[in-house]
N, CA, C and O atoms as CSV, one atom per row, in Angstrom:
chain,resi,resn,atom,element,x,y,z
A,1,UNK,N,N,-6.614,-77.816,-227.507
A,1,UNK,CA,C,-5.870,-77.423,-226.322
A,1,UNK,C,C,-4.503,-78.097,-226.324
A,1,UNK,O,O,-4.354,-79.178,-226.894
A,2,UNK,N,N,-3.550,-77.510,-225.727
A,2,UNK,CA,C,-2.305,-78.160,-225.442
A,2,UNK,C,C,-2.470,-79.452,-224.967
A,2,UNK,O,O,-2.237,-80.422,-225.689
A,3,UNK,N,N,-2.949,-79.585,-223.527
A,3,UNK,CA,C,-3.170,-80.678,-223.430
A,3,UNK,C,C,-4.108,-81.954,-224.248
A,3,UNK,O,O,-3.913,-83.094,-223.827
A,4,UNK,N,N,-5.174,-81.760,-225.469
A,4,UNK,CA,C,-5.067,-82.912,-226.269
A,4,UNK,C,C,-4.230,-82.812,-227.068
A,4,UNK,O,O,-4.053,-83.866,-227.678
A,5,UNK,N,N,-3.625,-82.033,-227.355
A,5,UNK,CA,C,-2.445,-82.566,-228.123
A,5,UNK,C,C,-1.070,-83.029,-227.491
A,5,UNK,O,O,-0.234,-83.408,-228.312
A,6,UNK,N,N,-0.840,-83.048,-226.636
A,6,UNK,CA,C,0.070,-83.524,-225.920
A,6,UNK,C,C,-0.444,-84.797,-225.538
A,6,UNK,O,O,0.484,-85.596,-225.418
A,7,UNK,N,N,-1.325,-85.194,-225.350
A,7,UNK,CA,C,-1.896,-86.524,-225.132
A,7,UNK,C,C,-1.888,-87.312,-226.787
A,7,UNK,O,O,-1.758,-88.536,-226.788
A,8,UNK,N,N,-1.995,-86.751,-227.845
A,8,UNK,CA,C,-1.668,-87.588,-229.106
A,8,UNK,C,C,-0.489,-87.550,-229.620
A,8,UNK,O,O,0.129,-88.451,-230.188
A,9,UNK,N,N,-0.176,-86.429,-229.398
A,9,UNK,CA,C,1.742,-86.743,-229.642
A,9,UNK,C,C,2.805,-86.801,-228.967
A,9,UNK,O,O,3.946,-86.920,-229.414
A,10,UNK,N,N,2.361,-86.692,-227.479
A,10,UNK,CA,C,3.479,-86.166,-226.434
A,10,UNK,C,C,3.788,-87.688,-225.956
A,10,UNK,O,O,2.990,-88.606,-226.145
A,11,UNK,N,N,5.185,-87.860,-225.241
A,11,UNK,CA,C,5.870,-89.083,-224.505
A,11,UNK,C,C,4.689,-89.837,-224.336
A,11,UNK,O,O,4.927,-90.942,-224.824
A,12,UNK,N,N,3.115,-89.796,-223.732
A,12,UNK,CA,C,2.544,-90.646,-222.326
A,12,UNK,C,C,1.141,-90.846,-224.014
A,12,UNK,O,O,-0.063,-91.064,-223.879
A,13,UNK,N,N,1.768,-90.700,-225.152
A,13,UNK,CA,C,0.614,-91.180,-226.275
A,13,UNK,C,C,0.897,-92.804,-226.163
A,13,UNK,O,O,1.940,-93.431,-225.981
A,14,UNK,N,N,-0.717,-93.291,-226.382
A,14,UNK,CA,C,-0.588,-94.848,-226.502
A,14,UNK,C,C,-0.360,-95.162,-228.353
A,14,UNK,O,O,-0.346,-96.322,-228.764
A,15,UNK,N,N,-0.184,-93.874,-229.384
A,15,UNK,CA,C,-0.196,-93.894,-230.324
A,15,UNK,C,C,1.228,-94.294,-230.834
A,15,UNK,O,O,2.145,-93.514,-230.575
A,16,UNK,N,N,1.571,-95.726,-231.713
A,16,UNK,CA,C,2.515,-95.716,-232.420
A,16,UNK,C,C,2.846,-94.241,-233.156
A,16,UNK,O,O,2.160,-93.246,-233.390
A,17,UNK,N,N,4.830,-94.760,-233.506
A,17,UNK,CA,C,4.893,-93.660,-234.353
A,17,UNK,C,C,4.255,-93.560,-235.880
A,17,UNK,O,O,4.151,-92.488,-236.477
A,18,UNK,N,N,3.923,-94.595,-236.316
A,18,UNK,CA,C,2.954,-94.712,-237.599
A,18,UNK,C,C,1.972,-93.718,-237.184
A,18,UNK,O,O,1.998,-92.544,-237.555
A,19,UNK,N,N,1.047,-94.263,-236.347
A,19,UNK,CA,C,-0.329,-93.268,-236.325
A,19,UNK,C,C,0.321,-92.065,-235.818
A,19,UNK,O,O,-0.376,-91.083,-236.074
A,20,UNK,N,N,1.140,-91.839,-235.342
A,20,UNK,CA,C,1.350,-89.919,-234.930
A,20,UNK,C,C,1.595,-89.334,-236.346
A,20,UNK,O,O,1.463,-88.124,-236.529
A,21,UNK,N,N,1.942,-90.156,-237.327
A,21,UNK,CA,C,2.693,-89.479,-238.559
A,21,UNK,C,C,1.147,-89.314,-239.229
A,21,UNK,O,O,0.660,-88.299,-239.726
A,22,UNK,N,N,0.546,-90.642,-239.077
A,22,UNK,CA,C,-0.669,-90.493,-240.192
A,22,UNK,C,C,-1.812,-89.351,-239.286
A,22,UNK,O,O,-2.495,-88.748,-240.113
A,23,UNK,N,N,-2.128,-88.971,-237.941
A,23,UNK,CA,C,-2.633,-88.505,-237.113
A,23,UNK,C,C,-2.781,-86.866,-237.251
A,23,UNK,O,O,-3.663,-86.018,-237.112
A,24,UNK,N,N,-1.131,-86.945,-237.672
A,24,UNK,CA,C,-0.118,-85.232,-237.609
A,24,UNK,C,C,-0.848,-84.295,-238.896
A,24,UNK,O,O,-0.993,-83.084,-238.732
A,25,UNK,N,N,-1.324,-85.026,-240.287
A,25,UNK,CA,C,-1.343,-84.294,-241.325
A,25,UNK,C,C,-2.529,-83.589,-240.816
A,25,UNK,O,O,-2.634,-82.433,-241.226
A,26,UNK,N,N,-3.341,-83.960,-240.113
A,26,UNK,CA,C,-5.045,-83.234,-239.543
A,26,UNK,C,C,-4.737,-81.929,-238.752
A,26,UNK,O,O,-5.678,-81.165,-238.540
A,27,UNK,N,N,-3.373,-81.583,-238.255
A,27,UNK,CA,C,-2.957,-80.989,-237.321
A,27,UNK,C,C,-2.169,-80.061,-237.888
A,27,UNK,O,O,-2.279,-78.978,-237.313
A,28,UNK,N,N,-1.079,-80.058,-239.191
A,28,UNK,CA,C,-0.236,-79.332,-239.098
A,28,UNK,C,C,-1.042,-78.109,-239.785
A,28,UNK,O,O,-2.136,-78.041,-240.346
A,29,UNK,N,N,0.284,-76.893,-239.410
A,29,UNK,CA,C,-0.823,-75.799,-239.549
A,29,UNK,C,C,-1.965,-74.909,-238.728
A,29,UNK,O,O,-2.401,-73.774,-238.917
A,30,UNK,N,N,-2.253,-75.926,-237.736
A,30,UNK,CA,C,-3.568,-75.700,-237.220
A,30,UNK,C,C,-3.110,-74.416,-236.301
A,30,UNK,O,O,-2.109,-74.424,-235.584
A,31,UNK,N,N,-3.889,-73.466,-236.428
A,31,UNK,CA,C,-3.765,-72.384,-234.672
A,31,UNK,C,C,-4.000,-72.841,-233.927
A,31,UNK,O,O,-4.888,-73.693,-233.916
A,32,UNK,N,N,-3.371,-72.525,-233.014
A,32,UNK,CA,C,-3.360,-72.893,-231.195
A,32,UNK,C,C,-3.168,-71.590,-230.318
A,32,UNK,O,O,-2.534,-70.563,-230.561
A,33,UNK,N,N,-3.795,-71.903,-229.401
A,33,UNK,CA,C,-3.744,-70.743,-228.480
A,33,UNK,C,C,-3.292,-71.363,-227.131
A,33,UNK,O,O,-4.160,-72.125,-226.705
A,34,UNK,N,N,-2.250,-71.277,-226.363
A,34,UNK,CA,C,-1.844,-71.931,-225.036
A,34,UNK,C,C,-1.205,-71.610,-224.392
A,34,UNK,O,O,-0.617,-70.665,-224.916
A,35,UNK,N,N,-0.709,-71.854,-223.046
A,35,UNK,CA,C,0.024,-71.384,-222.136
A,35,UNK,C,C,1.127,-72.038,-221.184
A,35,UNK,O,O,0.879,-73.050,-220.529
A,36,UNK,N,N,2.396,-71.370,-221.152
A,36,UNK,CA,C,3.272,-72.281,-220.932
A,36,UNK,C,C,3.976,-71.308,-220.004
A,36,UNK,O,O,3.703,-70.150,-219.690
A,37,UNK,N,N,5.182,-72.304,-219.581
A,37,UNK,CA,C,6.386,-71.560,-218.990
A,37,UNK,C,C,8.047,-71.183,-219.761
A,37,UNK,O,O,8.734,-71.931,-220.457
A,38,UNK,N,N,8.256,-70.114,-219.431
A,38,UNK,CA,C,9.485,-69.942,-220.844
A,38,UNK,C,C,10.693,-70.831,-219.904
A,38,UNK,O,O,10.789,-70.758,-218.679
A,39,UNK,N,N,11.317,-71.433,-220.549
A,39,UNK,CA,C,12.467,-72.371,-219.852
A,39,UNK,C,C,13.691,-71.877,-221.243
A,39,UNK,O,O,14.804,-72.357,-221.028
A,40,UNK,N,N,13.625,-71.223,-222.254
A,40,UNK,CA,C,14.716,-71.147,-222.712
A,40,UNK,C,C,14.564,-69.729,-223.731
A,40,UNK,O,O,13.567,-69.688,-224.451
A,41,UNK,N,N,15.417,-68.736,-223.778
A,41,UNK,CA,C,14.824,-68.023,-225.032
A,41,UNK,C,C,16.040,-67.483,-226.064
A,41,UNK,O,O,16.961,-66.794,-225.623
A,42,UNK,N,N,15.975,-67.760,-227.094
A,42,UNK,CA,C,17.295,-67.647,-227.801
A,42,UNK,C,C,16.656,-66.339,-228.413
A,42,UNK,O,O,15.495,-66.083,-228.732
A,43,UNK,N,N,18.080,-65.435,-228.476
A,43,UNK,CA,C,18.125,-64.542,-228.878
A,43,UNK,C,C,19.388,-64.159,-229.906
A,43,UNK,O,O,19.635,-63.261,-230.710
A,44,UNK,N,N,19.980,-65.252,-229.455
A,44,UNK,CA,C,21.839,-65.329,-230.021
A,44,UNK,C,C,21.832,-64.870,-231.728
A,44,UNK,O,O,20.919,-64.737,-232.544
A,45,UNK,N,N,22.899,-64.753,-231.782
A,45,UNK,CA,C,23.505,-65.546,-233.331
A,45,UNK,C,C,22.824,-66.122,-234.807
A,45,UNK,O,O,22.923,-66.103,-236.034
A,46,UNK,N,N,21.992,-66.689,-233.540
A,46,UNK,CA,C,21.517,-67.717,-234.861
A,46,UNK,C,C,20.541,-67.412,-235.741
A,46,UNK,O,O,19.541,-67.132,-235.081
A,47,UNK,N,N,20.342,-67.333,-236.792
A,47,UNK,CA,C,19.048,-66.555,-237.506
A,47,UNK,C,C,17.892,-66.769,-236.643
A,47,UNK,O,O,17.331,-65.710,-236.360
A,48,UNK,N,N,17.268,-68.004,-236.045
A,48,UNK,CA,C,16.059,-68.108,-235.886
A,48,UNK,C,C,15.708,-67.690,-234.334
A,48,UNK,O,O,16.196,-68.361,-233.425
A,49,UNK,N,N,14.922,-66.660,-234.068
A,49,UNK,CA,C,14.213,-66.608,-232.931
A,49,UNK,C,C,13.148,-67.211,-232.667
A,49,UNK,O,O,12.189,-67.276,-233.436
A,50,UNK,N,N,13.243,-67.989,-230.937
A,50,UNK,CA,C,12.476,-68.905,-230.655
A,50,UNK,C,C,12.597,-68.523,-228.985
A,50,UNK,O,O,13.385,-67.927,-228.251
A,51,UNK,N,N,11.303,-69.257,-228.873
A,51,UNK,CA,C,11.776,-69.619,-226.892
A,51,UNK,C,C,11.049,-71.308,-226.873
A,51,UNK,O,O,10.490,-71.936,-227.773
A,52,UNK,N,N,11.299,-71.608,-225.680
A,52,UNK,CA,C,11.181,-72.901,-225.431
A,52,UNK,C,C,10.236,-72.904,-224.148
A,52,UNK,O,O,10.703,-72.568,-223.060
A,53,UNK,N,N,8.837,-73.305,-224.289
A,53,UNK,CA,C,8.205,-73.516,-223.264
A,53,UNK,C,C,7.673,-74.662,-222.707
A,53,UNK,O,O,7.052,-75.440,-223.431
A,54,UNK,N,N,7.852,-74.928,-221.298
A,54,UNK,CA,C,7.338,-75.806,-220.760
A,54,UNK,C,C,5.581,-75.796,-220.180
A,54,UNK,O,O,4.908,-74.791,-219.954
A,55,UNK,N,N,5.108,-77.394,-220.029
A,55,UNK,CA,C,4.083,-77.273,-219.425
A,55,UNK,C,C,3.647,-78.521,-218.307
A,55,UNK,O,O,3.306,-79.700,-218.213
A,56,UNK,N,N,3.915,-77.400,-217.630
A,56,UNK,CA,C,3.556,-78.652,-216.136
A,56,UNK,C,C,2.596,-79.410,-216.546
A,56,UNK,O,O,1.538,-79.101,-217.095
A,57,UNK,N,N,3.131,-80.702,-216.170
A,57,UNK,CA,C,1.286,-81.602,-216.278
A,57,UNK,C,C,1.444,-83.028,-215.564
A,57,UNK,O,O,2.546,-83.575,-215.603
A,58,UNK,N,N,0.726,-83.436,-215.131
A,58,UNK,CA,C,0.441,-85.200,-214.133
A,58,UNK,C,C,1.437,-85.723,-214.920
A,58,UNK,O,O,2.567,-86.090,-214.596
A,59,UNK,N,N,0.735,-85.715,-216.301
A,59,UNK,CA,C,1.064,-86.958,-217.360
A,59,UNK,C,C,2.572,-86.070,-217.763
A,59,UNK,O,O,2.842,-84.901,-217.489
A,60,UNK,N,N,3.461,-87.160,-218.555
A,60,UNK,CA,C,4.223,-86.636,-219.414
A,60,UNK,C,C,4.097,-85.760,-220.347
A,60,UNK,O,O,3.326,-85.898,-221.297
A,61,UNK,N,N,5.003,-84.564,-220.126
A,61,UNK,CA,C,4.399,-83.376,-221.146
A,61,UNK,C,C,5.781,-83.253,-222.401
A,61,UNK,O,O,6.979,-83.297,-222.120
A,62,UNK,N,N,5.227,-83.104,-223.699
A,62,UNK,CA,C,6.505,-82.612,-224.679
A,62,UNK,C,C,6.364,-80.723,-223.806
A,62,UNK,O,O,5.542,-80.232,-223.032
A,63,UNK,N,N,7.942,-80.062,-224.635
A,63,UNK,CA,C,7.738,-78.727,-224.753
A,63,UNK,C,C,7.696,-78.704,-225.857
A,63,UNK,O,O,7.666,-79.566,-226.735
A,64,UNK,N,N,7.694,-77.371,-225.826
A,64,UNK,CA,C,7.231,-76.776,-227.096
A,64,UNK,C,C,8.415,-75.218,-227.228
A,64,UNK,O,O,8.823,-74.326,-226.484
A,65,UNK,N,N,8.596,-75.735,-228.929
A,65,UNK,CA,C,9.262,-75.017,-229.354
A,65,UNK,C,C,8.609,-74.112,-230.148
A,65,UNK,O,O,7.946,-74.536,-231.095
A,66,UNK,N,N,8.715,-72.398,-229.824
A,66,UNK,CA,C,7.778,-71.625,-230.552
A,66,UNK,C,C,9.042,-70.261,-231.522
A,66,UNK,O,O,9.732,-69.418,-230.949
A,67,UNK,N,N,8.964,-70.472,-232.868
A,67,UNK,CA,C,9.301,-69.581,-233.614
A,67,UNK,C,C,8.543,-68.359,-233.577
A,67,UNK,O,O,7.342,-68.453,-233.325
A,68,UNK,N,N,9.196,-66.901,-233.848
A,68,UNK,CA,C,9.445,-66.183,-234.061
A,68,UNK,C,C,9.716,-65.387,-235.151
A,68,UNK,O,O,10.879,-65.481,-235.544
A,69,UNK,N,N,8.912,-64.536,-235.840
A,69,UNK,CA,C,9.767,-63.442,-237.058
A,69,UNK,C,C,10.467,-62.537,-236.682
A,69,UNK,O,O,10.334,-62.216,-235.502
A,70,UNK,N,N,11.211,-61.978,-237.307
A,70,UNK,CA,C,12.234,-61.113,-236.595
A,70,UNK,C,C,11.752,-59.580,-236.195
A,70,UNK,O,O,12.507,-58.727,-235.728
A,71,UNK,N,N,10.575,-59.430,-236.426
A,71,UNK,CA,C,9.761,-58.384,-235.819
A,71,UNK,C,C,9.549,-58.600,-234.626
A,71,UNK,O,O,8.969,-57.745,-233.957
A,72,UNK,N,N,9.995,-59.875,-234.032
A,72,UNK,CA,C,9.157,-59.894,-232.131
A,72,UNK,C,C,10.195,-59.463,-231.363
A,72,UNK,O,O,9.900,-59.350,-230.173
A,73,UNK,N,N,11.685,-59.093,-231.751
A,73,UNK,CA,C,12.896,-59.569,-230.988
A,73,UNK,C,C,12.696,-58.487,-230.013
A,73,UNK,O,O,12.695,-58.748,-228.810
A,74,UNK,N,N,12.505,-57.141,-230.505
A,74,UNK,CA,C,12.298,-56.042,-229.058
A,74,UNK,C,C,11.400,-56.926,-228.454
A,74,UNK,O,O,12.218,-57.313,-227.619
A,75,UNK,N,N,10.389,-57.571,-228.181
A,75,UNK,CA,C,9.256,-58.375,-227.809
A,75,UNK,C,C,9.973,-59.670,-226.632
A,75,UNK,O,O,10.023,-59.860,-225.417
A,76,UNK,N,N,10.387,-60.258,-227.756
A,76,UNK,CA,C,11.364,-61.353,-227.246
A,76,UNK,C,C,12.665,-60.651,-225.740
A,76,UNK,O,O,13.107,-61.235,-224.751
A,77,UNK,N,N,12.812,-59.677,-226.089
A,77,UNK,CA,C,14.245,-59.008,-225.437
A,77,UNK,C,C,13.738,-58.695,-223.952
A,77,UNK,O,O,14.560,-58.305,-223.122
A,78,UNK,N,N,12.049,-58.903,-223.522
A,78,UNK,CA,C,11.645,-58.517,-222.091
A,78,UNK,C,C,11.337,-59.784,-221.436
A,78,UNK,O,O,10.842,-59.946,-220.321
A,79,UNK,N,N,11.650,-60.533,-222.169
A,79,UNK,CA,C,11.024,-61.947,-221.598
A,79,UNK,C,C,12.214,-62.490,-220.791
A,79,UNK,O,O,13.352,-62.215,-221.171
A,80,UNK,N,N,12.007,-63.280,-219.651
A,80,UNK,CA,C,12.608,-64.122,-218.490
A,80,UNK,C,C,12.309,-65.228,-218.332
A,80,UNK,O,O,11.098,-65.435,-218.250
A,81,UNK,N,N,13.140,-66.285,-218.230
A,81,UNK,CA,C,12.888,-67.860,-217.942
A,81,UNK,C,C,11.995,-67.322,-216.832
A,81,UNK,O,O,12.054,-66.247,-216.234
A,82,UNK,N,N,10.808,-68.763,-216.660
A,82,UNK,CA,C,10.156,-68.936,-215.462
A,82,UNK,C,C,9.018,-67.789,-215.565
A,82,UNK,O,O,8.554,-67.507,-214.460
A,83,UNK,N,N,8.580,-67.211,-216.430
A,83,UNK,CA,C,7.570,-66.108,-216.741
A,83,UNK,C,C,6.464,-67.489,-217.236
A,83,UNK,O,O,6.830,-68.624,-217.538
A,84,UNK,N,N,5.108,-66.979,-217.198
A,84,UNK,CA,C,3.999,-67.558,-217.856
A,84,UNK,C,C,3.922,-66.865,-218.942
A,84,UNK,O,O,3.978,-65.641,-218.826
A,85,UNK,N,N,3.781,-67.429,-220.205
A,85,UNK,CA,C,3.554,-66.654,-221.430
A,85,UNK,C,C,2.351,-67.307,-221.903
A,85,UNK,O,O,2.237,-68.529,-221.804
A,86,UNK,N,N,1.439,-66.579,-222.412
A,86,UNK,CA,C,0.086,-67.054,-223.060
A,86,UNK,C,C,0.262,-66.681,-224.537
A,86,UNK,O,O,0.610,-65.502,-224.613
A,87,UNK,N,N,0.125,-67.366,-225.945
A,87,UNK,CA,C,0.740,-67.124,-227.121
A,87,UNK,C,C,-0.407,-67.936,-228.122
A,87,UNK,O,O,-1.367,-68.633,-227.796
A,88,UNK,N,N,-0.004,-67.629,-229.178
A,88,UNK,CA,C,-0.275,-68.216,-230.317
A,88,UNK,C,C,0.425,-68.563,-231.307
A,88,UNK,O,O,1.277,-67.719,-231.582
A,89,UNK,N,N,0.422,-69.831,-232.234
A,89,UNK,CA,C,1.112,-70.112,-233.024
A,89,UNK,C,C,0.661,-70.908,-234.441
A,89,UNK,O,O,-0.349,-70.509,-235.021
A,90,UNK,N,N,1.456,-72.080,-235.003
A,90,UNK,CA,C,0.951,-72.684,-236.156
A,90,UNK,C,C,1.711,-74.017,-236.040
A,90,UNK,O,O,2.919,-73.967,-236.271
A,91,UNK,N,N,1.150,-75.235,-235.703
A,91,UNK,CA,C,1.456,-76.513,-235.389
A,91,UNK,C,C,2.549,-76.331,-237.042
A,91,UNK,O,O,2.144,-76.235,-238.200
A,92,UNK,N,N,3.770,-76.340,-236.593
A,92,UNK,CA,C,4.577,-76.891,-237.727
A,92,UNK,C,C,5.119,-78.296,-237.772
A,92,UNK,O,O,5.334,-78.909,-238.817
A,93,UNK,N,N,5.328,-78.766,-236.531
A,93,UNK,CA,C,5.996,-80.265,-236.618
A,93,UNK,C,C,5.690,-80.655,-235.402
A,93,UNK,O,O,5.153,-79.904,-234.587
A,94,UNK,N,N,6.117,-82.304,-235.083
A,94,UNK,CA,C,6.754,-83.096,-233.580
A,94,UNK,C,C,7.993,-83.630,-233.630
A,94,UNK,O,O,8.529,-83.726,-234.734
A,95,UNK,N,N,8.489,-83.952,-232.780
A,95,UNK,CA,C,10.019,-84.623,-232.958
A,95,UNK,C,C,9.869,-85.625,-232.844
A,95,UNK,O,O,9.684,-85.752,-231.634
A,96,UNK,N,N,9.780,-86.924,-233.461
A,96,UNK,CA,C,9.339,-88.024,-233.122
A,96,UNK,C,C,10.385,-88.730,-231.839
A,96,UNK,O,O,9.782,-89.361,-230.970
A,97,UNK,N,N,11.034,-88.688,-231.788
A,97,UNK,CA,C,12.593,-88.534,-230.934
A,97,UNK,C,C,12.155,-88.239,-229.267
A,97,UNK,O,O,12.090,-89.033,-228.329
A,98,UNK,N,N,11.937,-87.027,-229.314
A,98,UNK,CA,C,11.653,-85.829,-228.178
A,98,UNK,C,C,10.828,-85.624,-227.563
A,98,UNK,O,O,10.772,-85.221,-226.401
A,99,UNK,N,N,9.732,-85.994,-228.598
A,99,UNK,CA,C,8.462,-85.561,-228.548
A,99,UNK,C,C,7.776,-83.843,-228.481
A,99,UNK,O,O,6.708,-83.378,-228.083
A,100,UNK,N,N,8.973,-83.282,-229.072
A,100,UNK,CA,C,9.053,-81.815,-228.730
A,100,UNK,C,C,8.147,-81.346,-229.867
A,100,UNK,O,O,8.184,-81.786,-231.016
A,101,UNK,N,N,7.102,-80.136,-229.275
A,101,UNK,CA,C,6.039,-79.756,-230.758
A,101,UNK,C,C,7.083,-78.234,-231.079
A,101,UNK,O,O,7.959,-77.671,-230.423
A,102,UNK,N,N,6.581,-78.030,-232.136
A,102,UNK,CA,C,7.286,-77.123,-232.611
A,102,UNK,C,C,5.870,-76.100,-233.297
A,102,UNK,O,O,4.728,-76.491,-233.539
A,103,UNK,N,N,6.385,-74.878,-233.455
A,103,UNK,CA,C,5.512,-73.865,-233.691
A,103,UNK,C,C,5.857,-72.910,-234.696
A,103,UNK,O,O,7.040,-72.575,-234.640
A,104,UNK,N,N,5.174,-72.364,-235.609
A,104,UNK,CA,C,5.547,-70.707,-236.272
A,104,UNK,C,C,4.501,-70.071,-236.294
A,104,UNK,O,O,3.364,-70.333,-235.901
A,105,UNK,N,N,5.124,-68.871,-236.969
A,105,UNK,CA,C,4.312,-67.665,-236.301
A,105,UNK,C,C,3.600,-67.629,-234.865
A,105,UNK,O,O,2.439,-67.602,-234.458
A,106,UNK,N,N,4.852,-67.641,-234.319
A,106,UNK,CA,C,4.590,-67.047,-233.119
A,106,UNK,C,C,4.234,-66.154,-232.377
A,106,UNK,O,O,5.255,-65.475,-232.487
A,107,UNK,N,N,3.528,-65.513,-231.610
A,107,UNK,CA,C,2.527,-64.244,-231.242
A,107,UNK,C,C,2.779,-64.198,-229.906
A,107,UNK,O,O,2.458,-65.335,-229.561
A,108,UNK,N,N,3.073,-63.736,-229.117
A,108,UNK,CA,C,2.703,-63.171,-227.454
A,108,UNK,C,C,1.606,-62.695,-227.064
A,108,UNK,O,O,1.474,-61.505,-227.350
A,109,UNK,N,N,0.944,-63.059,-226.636
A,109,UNK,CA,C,-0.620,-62.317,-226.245
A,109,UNK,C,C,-0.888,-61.588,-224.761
A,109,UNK,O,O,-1.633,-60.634,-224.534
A,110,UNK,N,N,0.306,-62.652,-223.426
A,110,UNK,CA,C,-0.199,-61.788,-222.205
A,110,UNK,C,C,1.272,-62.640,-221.769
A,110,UNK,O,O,1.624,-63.681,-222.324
A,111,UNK,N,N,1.926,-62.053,-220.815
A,111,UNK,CA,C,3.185,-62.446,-219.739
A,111,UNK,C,C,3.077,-62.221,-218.720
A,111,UNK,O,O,3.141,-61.049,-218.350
A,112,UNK,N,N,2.884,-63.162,-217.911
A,112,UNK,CA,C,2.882,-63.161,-216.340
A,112,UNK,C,C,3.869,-63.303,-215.560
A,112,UNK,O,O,4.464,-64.378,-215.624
A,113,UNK,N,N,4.210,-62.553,-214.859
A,113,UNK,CA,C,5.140,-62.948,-213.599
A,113,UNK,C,C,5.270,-64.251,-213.024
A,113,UNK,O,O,6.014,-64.429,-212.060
């Protein structure tokens, strides 16, 4: 779930950055299925399509950055900050920095108002 993983790699982990690195190799790759809020969605310029979702939570939450192939962009092109998006993806990284998770192959599964 988002939330254990946000609890091992996100801001409010009691995990050094050593153990997130040694922690991370069990993880990358892995499918996830979760649900967030869109707070950013690039569509620009830049080769890579992505959106940026947030997730409310008590504790300190990372967002999450979710890639895109360039097959989603009609997909991508209906979406609105502040929508619930329910998705799937492929744990590619954390920011050790940010704490921001990052994602590929990205999927849309349901969008809520």
């Amino acid at each position: 779930t988002y939330r254990a993983f946000n609890q091992l790699f996100g801001p409010g982990s009691d995990l050094s950055v050593e153990e997130k690195v040694e922690e991370f190799k069990y993880w990358r790759m892995a499918p996830v299925r979760w649900k967030g809020v869109v707070s950013y969605i690039n569509l620009g310029d830049e080769p890579e399509l992505y959106v940026t979702l947030a997730h409310p939570s008590r504790i300190p939450a990372s967002d999450v950055l979710l890639r895109f192939e360039e097959e989603a962009r009609s997909q991508l092109e209906t979406l609105k900050v502040g929508q619930t998006l329910f998705y799937t993806g492929r744990v590619s990284e954390f920011d050790r920095g940010t704490s921001f998770i990052a994602l590929k192959q990205g999927a849309i599964l349901k969008v809520k108002e």
